[in-house]
Backbone bond lengths (Angstrom), bond angles and torsions (degrees), N, CA, C in turn:
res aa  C-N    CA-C-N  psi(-1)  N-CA   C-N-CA  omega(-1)  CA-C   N-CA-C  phi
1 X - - - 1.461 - - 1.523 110.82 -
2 X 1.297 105.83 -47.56 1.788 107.78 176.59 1.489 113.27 -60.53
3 X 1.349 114.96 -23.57 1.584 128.58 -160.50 2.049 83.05 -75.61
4 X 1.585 97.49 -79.65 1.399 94.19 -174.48 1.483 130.21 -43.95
5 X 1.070 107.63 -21.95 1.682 127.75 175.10 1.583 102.14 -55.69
6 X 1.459 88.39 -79.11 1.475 99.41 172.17 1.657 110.03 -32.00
7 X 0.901 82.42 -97.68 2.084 87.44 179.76 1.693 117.10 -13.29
8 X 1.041 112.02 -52.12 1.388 126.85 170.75 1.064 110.51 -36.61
9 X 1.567 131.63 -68.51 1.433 145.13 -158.10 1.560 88.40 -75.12
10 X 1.226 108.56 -63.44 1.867 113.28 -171.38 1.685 90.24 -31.76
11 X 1.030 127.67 -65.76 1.764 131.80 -146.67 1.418 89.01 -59.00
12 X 1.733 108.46 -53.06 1.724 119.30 -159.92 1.822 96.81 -47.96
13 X 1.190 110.91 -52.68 1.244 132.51 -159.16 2.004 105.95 -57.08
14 X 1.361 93.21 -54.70 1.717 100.46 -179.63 1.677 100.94 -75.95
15 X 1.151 129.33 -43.73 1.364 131.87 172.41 1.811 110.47 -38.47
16 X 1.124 101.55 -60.80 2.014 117.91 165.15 1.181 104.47 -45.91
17 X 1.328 130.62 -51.30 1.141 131.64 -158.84 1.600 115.52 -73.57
18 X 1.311 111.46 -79.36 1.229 134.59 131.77 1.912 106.74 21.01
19 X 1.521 98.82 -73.66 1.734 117.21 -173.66 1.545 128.29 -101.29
20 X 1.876 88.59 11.11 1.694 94.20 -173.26 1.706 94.81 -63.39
21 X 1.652 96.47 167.83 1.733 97.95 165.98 1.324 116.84 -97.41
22 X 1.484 118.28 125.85 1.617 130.27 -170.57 1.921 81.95 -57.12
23 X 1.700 84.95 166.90 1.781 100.96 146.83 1.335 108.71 -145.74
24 X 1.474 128.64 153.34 1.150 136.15 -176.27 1.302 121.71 -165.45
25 X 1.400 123.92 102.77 1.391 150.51 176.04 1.393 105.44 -37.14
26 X 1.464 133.37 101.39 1.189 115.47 -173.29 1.396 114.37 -104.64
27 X 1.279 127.39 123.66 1.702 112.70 -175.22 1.672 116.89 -110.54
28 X 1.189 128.15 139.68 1.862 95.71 -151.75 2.092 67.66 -140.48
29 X 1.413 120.49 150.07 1.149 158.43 177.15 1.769 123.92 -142.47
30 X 1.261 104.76 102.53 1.352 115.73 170.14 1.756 134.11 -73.07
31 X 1.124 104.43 101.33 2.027 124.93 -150.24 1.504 75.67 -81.71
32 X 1.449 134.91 -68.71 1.524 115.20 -154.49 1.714 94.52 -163.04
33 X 1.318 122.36 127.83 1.691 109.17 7.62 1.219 115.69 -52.03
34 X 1.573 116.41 138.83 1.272 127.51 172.79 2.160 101.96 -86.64
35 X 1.312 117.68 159.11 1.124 108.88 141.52 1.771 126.42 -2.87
36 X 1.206 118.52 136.35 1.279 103.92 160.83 1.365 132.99 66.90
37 X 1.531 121.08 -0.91 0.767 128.49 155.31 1.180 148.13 -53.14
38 X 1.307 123.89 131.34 2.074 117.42 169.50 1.150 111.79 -89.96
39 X 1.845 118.16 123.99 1.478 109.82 170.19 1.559 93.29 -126.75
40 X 1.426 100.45 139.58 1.228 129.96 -167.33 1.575 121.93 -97.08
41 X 1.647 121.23 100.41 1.578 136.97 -169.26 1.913 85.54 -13.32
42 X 1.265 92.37 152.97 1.651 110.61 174.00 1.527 128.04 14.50
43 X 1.968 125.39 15.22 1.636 140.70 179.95 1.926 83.92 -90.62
44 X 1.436 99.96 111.74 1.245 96.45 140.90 1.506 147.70 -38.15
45 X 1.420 115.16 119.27 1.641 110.82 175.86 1.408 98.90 -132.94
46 X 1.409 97.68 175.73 2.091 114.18 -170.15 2.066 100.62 -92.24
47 X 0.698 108.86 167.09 1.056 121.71 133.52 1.349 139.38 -137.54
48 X 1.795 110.89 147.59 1.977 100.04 175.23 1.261 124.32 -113.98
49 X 1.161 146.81 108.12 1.400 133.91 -142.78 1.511 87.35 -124.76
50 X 1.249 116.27 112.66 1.718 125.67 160.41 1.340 117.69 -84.44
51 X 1.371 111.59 121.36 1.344 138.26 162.17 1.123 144.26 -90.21
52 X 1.470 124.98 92.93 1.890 134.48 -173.05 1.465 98.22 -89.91
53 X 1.676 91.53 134.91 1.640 89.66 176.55 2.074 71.55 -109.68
54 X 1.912 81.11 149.10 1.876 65.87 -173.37 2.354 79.98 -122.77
55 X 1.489 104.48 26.45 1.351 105.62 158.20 1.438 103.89 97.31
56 X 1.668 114.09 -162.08 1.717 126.28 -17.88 1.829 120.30 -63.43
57 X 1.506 93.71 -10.53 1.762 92.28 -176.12 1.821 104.19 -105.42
58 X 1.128 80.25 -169.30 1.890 81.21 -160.54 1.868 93.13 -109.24
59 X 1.098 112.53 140.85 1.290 114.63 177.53 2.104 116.87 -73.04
60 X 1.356 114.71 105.36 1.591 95.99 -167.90 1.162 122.96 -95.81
61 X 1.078 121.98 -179.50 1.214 135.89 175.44 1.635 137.00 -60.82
62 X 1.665 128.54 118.56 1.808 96.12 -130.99 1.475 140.94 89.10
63 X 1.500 98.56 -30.42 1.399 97.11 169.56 1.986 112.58 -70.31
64 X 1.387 99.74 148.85 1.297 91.69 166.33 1.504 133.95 -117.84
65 X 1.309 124.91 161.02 1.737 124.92 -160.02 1.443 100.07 -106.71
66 X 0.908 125.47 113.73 1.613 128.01 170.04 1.428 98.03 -85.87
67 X 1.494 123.97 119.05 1.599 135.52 153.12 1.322 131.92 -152.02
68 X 1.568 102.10 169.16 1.225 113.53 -154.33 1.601 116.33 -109.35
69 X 1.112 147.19 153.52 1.477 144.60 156.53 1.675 103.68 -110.31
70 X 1.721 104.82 135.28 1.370 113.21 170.38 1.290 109.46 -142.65
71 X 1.595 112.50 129.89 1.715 115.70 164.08 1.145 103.08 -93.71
72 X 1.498 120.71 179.13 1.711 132.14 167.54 1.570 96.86 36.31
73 X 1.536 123.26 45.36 1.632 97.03 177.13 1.682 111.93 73.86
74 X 1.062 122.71 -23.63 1.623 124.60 -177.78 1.069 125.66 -103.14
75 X 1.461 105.68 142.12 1.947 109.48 163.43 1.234 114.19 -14.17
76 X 0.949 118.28 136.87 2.007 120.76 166.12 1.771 99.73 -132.57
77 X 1.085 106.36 -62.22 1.605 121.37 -178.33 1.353 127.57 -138.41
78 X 1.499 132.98 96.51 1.329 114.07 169.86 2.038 93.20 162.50
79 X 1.278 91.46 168.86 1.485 144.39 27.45 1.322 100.85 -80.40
80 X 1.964 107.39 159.22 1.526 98.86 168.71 1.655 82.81 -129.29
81 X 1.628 108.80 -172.43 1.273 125.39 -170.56 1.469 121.53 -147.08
82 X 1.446 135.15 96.90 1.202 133.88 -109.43 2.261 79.43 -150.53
83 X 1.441 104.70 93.99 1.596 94.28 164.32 1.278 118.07 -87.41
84 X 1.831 108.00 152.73 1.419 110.03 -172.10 1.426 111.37 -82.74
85 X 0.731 135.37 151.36 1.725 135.24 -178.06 1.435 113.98 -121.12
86 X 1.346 126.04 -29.05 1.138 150.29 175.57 1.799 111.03 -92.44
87 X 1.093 149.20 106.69 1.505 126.87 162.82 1.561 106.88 -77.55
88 X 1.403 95.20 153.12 1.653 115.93 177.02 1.734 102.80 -123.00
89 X 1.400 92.33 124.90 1.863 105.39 176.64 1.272 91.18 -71.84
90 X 1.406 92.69 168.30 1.514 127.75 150.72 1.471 115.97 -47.92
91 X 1.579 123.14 114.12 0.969 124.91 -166.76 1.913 128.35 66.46
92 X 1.172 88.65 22.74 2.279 101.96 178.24 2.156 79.63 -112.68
93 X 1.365 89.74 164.87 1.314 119.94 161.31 1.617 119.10 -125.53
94 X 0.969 135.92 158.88 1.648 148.82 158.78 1.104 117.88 -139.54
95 X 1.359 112.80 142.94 1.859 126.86 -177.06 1.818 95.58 -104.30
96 X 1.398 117.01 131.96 1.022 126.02 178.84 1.431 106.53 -111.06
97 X 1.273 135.16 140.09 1.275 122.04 -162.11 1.706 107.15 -150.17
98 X 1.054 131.94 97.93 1.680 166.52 136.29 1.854 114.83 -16.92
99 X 1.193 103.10 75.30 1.708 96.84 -166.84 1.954 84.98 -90.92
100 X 1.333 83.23 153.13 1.527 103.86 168.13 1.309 122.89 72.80
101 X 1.570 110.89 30.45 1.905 97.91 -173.97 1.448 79.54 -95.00
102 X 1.743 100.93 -173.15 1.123 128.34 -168.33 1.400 113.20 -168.94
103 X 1.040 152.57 141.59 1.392 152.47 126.82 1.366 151.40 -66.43
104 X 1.064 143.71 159.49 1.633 129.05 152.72 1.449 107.97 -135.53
105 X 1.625 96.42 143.30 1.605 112.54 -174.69 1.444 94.17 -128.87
106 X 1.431 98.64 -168.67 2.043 90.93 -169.40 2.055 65.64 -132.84
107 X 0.836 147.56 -16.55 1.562 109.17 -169.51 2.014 109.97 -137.73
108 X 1.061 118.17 135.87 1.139 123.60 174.37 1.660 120.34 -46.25
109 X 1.060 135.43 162.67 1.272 148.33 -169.86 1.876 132.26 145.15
110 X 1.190 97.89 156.61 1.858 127.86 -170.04 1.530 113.03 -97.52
111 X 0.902 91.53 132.24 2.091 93.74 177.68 1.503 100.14 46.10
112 X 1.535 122.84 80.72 1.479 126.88 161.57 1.062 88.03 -109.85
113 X 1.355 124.33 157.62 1.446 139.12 162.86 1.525 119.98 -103.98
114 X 1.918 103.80 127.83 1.327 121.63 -150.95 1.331 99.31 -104.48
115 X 1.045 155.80 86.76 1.864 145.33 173.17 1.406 127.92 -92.13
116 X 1.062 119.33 164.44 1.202 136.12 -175.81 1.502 106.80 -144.68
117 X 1.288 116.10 128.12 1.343 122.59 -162.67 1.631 114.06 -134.82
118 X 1.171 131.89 113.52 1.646 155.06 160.67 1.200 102.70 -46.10
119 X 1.235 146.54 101.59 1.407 129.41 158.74 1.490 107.68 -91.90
120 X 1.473 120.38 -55.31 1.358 107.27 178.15 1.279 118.76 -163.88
121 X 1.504 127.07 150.94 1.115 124.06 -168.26 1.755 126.26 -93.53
122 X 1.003 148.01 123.94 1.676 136.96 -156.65 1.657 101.27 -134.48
123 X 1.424 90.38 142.02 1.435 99.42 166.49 1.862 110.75 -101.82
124 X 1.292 120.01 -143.81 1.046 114.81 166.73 1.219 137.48 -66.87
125 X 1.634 107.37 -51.97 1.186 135.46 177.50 1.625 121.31 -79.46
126 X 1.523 113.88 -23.80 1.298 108.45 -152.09 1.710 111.89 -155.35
127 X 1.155 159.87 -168.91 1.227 141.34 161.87 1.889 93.92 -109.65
128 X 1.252 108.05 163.43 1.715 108.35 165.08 1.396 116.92 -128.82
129 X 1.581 90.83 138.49 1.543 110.68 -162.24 1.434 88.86 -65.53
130 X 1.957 86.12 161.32 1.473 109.61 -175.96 1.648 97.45 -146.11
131 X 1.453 122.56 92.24 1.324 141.51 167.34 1.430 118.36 -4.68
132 X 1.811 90.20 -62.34 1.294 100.58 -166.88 2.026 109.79 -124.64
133 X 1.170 107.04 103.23 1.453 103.27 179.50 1.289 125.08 -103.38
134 X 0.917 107.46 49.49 1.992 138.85 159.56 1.238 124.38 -74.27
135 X 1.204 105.38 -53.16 1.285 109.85 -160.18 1.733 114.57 -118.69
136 X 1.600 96.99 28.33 1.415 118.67 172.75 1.747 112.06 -75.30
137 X 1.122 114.86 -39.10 1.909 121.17 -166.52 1.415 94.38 -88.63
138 X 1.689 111.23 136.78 1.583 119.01 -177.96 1.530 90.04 -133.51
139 X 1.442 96.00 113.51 1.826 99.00 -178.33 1.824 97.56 -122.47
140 X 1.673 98.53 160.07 1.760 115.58 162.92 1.157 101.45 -176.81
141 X 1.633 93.11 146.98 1.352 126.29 -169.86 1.314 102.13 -43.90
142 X 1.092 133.26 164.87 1.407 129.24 146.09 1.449 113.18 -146.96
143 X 1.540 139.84 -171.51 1.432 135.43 -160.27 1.559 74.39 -145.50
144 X 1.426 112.26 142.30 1.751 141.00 176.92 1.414 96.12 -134.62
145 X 1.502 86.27 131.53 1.159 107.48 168.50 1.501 129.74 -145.51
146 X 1.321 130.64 151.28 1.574 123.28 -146.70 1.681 120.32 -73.08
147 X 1.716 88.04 -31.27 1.679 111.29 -159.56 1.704 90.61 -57.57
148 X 1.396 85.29 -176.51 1.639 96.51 176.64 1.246 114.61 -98.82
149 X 1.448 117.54 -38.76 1.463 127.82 164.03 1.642 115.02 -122.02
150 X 1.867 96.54 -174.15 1.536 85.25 178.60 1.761 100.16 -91.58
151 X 1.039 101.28 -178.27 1.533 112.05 176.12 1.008 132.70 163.77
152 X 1.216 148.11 175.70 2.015 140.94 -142.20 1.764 91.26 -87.99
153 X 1.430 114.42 167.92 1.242 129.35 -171.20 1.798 93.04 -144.38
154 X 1.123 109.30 131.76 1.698 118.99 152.90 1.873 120.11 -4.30
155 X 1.248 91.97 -63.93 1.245 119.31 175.26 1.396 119.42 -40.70
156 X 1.279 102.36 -48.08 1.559 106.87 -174.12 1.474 114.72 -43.41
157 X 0.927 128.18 -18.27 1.704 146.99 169.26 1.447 98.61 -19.48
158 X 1.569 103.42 -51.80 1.509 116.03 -150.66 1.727 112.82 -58.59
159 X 1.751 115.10 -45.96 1.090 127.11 131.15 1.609 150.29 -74.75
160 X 1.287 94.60 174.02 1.850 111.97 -176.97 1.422 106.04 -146.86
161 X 1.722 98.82 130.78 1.766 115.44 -167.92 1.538 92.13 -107.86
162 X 1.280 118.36 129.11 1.107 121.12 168.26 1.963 112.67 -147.24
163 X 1.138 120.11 -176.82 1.788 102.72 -58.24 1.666 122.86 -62.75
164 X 1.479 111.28 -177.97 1.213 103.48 -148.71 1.518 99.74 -129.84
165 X 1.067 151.30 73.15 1.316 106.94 54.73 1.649 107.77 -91.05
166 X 1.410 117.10 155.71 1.337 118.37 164.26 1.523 146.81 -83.00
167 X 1.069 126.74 136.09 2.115 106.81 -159.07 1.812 85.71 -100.83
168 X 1.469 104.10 -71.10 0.830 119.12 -167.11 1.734 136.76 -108.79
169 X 1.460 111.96 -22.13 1.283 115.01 174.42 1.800 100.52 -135.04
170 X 0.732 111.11 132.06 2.059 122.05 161.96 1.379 107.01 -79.57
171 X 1.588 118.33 115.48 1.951 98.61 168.34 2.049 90.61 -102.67
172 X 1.249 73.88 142.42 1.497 80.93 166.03 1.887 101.59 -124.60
173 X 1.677 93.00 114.13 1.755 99.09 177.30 1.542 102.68 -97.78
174 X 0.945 106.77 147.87 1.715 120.69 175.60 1.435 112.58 -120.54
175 X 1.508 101.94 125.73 2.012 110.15 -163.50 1.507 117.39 -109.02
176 X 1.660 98.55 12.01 1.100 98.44 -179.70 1.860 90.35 -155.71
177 X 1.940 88.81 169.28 2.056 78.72 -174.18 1.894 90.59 -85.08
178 X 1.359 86.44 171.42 1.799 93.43 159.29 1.431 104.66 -164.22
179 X 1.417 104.47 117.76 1.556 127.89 -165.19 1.351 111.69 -89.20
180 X 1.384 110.61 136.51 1.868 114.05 -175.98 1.563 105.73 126.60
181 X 1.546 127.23 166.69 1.370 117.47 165.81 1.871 127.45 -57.47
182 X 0.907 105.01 82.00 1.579 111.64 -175.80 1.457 102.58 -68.43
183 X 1.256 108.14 128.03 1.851 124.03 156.58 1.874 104.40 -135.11
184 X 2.098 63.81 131.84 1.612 73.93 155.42 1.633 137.90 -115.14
185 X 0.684 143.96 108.09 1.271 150.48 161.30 2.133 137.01 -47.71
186 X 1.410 114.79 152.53 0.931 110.30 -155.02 1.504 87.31 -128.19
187 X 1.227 147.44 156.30 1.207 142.76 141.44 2.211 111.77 -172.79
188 X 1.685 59.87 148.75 2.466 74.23 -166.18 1.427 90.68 -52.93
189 X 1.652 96.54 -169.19 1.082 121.89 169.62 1.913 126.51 -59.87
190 X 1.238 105.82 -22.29 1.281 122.73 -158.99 1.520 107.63 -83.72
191 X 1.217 118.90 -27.75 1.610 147.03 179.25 1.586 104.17 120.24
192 X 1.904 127.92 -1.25 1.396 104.23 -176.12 0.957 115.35 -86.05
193 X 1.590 112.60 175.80 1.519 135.25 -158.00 1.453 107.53 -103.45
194 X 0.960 112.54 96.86 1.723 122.35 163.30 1.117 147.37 -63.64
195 X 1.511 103.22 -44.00 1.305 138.20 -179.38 1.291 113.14 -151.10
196 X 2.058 110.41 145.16 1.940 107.93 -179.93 1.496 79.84 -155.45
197 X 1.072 129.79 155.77 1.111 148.01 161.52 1.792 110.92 -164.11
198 X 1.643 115.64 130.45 1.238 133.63 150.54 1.421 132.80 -76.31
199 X 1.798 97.06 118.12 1.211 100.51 -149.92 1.920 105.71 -95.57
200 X 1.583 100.42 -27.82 1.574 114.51 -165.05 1.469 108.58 88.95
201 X 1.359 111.19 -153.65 1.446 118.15 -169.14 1.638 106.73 -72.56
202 X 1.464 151.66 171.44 1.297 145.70 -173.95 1.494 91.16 -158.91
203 X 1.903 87.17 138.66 1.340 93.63 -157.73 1.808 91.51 -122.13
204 X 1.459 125.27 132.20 1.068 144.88 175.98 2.395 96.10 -21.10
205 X 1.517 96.35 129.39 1.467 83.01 -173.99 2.302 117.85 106.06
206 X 1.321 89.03 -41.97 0.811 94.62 -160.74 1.908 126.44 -58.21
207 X 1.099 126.89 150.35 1.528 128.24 -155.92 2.086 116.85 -105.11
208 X 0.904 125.67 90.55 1.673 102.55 -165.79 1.650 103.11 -105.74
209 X 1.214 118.51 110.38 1.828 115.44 -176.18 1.621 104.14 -74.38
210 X 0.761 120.61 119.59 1.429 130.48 156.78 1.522 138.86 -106.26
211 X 1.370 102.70 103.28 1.761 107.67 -162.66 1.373 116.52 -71.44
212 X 1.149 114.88 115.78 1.880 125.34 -169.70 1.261 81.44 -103.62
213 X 1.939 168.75 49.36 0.761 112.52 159.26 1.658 118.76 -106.07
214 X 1.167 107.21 20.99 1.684 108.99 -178.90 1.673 90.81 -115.78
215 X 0.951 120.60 23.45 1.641 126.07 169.78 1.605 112.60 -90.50
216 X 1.259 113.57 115.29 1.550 105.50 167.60 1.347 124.49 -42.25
217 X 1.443 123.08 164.45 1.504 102.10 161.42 1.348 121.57 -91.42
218 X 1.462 113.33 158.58 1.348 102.31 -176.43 1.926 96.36 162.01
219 X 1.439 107.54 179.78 1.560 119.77 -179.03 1.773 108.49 -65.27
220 X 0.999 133.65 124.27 1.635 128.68 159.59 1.468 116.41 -113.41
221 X 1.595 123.41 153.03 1.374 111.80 143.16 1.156 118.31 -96.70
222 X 1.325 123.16 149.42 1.690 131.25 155.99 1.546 109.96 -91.37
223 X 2.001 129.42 138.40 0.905 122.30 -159.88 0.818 91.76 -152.08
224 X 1.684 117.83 124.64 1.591 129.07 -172.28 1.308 97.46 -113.82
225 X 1.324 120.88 131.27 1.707 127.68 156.80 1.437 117.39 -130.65
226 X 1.609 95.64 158.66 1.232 99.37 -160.75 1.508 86.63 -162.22
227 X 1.792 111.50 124.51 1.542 101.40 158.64 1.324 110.56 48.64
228 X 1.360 126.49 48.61 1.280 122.60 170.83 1.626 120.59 70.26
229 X 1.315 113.79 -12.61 1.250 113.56 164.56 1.602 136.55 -97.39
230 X 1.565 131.00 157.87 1.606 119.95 -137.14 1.441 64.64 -141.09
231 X 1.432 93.82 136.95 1.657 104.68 167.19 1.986 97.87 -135.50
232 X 0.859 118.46 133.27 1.914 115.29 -177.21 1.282 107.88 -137.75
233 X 1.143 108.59 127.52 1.795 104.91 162.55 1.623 101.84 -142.14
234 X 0.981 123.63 168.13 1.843 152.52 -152.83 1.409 106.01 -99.54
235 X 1.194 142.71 103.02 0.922 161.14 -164.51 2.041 114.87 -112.61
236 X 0.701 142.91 140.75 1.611 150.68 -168.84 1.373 109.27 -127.23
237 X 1.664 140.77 142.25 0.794 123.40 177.43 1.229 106.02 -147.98
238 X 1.316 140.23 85.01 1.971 150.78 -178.28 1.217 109.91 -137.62
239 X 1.566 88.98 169.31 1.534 100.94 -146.72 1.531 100.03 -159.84
């Protein structure tokens, strides 16, 4: 009788165990789009969404991620349903990475906000708590734009890329002034952001060095704004 007793509780005990509810702090950070980015009406881009489990249970294997994508504040895609294949302990991170989405918007724009959103994590049986749901949404600005790709603008007049191709330094000369907070910017083919620097007002003459040398080689644009205006030209960079 004590034997079966025993046994009983043992089963009760692994049965509990077995079906307790995990918890796991989920902390999610958006790698790219980075800041500053151009994503281009219906051109495929990646995304990398890093994930801290910051605990007490370990995120497993099989479990699944319910999330969301939102532009302007809005639906874009989802719910979606994303299984883990990999587990992440208590205290590990993982970058999850999304090749080939894309969007369509009907209007151009600067600093929209791009998110990706965690709602919740599930095992088979059950969903698992998450303590703290703050620090689930990983948003950044990004710049939309209509074209299909990137490519030179009229404007580019304003500058001169030299030399071309580049090993080690980019000069960007400017042949005319252009008044207002001027930045220039660097970004691949893909729409990411490489390089930004604030320049201020630019005065006819003027010289900007730009260090390509931890830059792969390959096609770039350079992108001057100013006061609402986009100046781009095509830049090369081998060695």
């Amino acid at each position: 009788m004590k034997k079966s007793l025993l046994l009983m509780v043992g089963v009760m005990l692994l049965v509990n165990i077995a079906f307790a509810q995990r918890s796991t702090d989920i902390k999610t950070e958006l790698m790219y789009p980075a800041a500053g980015s151009i994503l281009y009406k219906n051109v495929p881009f990646y995304i990398d969404l890093k994930i801290t489990n910051n605990g007490p249970d370990n995120i497993r294997r099989y479990d699944t991620m319910v999330y969301e994508y939102k532009l302007y504040g809005q639906n874009l895609l989802g719910p979606e349903y994303l299984r883990i294949w990999d587990s992440i302990a208590s205290g590990e991170e993982y970058i999850y990475t999304w090749n080939s989405f894309s969007m369509s918007f009907s209007t151009s724009g600067d600093n929209i906000p791009f998110c990706v959103i965690i709602h919740s994590l599930q095992n088979a049986t059950s969903p698992i708590a998450d303590p703290d749901g703050t620090n689930n949404t990983a948003c950044n600005n990004v710049n939309l734009r209509m074209g299909t790709s990137i490519e030179e603008n009229p404007g580019a007049t304003a500058f001169q890329l030299f030399p071309l191709p580049a090993s080690d330094y980019l000069n960007v000369f400017f042949s005319g002034n252009i008044s207002g907070n001027v930045e220039i910017s660097v970004y691949d083919l893909s729409g990411h952001l490489v390089y930004v620097s604030s320049l201020g007002t630019i005065r006819k003459g003027q010289n900007e060095l730009i260090d390509v040398n931890t830059l792969p080689e390959g096609v770039y644009f350079v992108e001057v704004k100013s006061e609402g205006n986009i100046y781009r030209k095509k830049a090369v960079i081998g060695r």
